[in-house]
C-alpha positions in Angstrom: 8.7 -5.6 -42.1 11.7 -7.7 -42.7 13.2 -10.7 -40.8 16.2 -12.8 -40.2 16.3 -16.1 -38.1 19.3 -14.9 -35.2 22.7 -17.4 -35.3 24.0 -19.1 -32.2 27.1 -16.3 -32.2 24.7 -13.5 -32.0 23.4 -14.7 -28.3 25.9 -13.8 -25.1 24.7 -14.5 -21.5 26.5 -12.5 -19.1 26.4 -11.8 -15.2 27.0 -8.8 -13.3 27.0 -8.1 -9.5 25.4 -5.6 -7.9 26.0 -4.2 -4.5 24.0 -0.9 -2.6 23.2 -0.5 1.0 21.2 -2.7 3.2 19.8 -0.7 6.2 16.5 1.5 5.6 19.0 4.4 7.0 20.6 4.2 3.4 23.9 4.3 4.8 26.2 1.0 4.7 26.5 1.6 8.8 24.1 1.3 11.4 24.8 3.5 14.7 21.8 3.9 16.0 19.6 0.5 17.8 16.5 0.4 19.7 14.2 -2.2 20.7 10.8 -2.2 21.1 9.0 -3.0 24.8 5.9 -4.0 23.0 8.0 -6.7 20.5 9.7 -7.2 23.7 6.8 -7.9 26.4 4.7 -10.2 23.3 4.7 -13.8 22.4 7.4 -13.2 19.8 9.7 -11.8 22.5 10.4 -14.9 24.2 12.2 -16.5 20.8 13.8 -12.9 19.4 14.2 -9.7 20.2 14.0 -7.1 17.0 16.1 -4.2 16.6 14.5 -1.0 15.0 17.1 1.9 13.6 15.0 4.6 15.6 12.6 4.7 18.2 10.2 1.8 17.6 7.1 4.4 18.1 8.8 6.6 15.6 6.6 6.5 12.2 9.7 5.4 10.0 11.0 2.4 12.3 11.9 -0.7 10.6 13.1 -3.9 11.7 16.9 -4.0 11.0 17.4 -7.5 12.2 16.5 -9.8 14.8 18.7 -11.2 18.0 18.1 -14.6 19.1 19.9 -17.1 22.0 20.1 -20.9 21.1 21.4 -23.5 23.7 21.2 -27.1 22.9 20.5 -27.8 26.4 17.5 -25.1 26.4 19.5 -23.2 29.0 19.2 -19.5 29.0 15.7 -19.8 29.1 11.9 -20.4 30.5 10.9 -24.3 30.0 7.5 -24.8 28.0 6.2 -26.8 30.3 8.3 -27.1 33.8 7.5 -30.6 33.9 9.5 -31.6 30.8 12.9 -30.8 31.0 15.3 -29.0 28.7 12.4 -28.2 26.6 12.6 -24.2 26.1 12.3 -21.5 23.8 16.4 -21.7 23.1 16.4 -25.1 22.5 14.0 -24.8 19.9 15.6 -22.4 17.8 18.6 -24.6 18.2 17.1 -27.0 16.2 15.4 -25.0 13.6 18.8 -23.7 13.0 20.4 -26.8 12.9 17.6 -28.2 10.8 17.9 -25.2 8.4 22.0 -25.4 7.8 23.4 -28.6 8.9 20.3 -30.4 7.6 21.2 -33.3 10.9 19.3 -33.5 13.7 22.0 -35.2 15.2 24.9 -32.7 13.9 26.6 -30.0 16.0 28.2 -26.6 15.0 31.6 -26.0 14.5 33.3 -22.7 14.9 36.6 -22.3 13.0 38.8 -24.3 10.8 41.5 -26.4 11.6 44.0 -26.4 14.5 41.2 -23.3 15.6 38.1 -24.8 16.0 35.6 -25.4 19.2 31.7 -27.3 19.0 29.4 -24.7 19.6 26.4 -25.9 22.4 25.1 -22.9 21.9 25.0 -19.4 19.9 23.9 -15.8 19.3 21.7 -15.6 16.2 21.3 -12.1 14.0 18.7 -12.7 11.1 18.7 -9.7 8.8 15.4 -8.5 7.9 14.7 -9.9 4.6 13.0 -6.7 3.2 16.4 -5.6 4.0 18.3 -7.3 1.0 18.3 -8.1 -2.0 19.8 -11.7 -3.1 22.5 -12.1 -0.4 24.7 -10.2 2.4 28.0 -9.0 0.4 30.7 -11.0 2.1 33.9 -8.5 2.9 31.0 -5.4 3.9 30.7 -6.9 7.3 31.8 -5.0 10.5 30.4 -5.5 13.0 31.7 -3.9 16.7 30.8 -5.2 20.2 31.7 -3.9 23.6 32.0 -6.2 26.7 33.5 -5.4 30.2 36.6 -6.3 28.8 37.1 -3.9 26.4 35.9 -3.6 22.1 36.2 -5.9 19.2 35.3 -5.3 15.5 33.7 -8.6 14.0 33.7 -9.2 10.1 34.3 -12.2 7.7 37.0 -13.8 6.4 35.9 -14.2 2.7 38.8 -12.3 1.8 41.6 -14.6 3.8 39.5 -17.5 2.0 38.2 -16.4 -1.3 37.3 -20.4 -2.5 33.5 -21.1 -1.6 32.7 -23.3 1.7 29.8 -24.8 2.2 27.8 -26.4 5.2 25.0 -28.5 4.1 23.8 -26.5 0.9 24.8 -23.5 2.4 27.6 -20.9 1.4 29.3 -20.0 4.9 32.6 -17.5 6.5 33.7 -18.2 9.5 33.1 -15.0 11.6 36.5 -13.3 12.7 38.4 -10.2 14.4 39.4 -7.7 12.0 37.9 -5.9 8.8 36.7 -5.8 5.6 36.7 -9.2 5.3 40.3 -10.0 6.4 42.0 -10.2 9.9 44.9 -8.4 8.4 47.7 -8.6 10.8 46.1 -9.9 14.4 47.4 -12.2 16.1 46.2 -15.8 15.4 44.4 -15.5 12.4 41.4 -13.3 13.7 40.3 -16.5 16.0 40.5 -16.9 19.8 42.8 -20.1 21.2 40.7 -22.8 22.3 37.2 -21.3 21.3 37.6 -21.2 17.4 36.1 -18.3 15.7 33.4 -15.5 16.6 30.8 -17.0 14.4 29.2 -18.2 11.2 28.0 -15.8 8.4 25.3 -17.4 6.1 25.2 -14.6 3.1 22.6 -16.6 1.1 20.1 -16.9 4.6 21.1 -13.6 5.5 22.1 -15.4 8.9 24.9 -14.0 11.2 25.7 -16.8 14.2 27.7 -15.6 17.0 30.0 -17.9 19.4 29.6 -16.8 23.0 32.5 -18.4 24.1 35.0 -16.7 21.8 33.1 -13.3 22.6 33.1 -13.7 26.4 36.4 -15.1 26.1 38.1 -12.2 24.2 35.5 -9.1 25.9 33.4 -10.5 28.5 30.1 -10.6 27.2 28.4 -13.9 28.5 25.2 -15.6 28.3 23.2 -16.6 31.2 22.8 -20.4 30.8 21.1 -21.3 34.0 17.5 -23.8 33.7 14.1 -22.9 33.5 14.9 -19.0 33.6 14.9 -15.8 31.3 18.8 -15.1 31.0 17.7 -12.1 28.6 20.4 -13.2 26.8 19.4 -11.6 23.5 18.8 -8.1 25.5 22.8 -8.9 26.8 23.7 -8.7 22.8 22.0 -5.7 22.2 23.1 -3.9 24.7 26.8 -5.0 23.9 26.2 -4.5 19.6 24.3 -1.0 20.6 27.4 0.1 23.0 29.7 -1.0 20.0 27.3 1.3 18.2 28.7 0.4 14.9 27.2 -2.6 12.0 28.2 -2.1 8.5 26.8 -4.4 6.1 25.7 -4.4 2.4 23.6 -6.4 0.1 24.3 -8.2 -3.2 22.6 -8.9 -5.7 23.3 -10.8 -9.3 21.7 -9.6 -12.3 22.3 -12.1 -15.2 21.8 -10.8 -18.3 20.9 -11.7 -22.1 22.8 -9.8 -24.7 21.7 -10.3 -28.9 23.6 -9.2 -30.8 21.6 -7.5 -34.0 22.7 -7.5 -37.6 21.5 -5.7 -40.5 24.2 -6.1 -43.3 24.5 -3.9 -46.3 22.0 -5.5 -48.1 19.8 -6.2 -45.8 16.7 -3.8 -44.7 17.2 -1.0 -46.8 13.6 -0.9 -47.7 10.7 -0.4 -45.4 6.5 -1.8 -46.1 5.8 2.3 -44.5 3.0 3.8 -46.7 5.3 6.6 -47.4 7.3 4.1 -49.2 5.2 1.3 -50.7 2.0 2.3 -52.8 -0.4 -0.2 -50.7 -2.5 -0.5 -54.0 -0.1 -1.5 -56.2 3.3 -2.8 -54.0 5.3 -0.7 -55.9 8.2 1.6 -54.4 6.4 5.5 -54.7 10.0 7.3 -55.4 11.9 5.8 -58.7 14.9 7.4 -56.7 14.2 4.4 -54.0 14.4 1.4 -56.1 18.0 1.4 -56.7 18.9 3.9 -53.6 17.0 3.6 -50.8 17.3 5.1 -47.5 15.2 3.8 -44.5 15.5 4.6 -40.9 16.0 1.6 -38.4 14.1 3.0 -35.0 12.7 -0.5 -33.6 14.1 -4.5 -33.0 11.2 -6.8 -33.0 12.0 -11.0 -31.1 9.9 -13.3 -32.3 9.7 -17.0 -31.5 9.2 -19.3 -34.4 5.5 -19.3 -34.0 5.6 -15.7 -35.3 4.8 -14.6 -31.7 6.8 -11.4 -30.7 8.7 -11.7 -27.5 10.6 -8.4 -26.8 10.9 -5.4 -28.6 13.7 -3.1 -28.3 13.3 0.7 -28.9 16.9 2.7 -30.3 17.2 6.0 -28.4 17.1 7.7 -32.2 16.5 6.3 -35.5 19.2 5.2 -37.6 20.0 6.0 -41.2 20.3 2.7 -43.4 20.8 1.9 -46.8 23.0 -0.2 -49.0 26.6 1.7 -48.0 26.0 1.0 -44.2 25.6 -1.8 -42.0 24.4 -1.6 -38.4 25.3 -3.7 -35.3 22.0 -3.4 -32.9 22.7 -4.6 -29.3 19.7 -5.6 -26.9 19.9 -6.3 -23.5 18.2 -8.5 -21.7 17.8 -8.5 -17.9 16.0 -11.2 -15.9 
């Protein structure tokens, strides 16, 4: 066994994204939604309503995402207790959200950028299953369609219009607009609605999707119920509108990053081998006189060690490879993690 300490040159870190499909239907669209009466009727049902990609008795159902309503107010839905006021079931997931992305109790959504943007009071929320993804949502696969009374829109994000990186809080966000593929192409005011800023917020890291009622009733009239201390079912009046849409396309992403050595046997180095068929192992001489001055070996394994002599990786070629002092070989071992 021979050995060679590696050289700073011979080490290359690289990262490579990955991309595949994110419902359990293993298609990058979702047509088919269904809730589940059970989910529905429970404990859990009064924060979220989960939406399965076939019949939620069916043996293969899995949870696709979840639909929530949040209202600062606590509108839109039964009170706790009806003795303390404003404290509901929508106003706390306001605040988990808001304690989750802005990271300010005291801070308030926005929706859009510049000249188009309106302070959201209250929102739509679709959490993607995490079993779902792997590291992220891929921003540009989102398309997402919603029918109202007044008519069909096709949601997506714009991280193609705005490819630098924005953040809220320690969060990567796109602001959620009309279009496709992560670009409003040619529509009309950027993809946003006058006066009521953009459709939404899409959190790829959190795998968080938050919808603007006001843009959405605004441009297809599909409203929320915000009346006091009563079940507006307003996350059965999203479902019903994303089912009629009957189209979500969304992928995941996921970043390998990846350790590449690069390994060097030069012409003089590792043309003999401590292999019984080589080495008498009573005397530690070379068997084959031929061998002294010629010798052929066969390179068909790349121990790692650390410099405690501990061995780290090992790397197996996919068939041996013929060495001696006319050839040099250039070995290289990837590393994923």
């Amino acid at each position: 066994m021979a050995f060679k300490r590696f050289d700073p040159e011979d080490f290359l870190v690289s990262s490579d994204s990955i991309t595949s499909t994110l419902w359990s239907t293993g298609t990058p669209t979702l047509t088919s939604f269904n809730t589940s009466s059970v989910q529905a009727a429970g404990s859990s049902g009064n924060y979220y309503l989960s939406v399965y990609q076939t019949a939620s008795t069916d043996s293969t159902a899995q949870v696709q995402f979840d639909i929530a309503y949040a209202d600062i107010l606590g509108s839109g839905s039964i009170l706790y207790n009806p003795i303390v006021p404003s404290n509901s079931y929508s106003r706390t997931i306001y605040g988990q959200y808001r304690s989750m992305i802005l990271e300010d109790e005291n801070s308030s959504f926005i929706f859009g950028t510049g000249a188009n943007i309106a302070t959201g009071s209250c929102f739509w929320v679709l959490s993607i299953e995490r079993a779902r993804y792997k590291q992220s949502l891929f921003p540009g696969s989102l398309n997402l369609q919603i029918s109202g009374s007044g008519g069909i829109i096709n949601l997506t994000d714009n991280s193609l219009d705005n490819p630098v990186n924005v953040f809220i809080g320690s969060s990567r966000v796109y602001q959620l607009i009309s279009g496709s593929n992560g670009t409003a192409g040619s529509l009309p005011n950027s993809g946003y609605v006058a006066g009521s800023g953009s459709y939404g917020l899409v959190f790829p890291d959190l795998g968080t999707i938050l919808l603007n009622p006001l843009a959405i009733s605004q441009s297809i009239q599909v409203n929320v119920s915000r009346s006091n201390n009563s079940d507006g079912l307003n996350n059965q009046r999203l479902f019903n509108a994303i089912s009629l849409g009957a189209s979500f396309a969304l992928n995941s992403e996921e970043t390998i990053t990846s350790d590449y050595v690069f390994v060097r046997a030069r012409n003089s180095e590792f043309n003999y081998s401590e292999n019984p068929s080589f080495i008498s192992g009573s005397t530690g001489e070379v068997i084959y006189s031929n061998f002294i001055n010629q010798p052929q070996v066969y390179l068909t394994t790349v121990g790692m060690y650390n410099d405690s002599n501990d061995l780290l990786a090992v790397a197996k070629m996919s068939r041996p490879l013929l060495k001696d002092f006319t050839k040099e070989a250039l070995v290289r071992v990837k590393l994923d993690f």
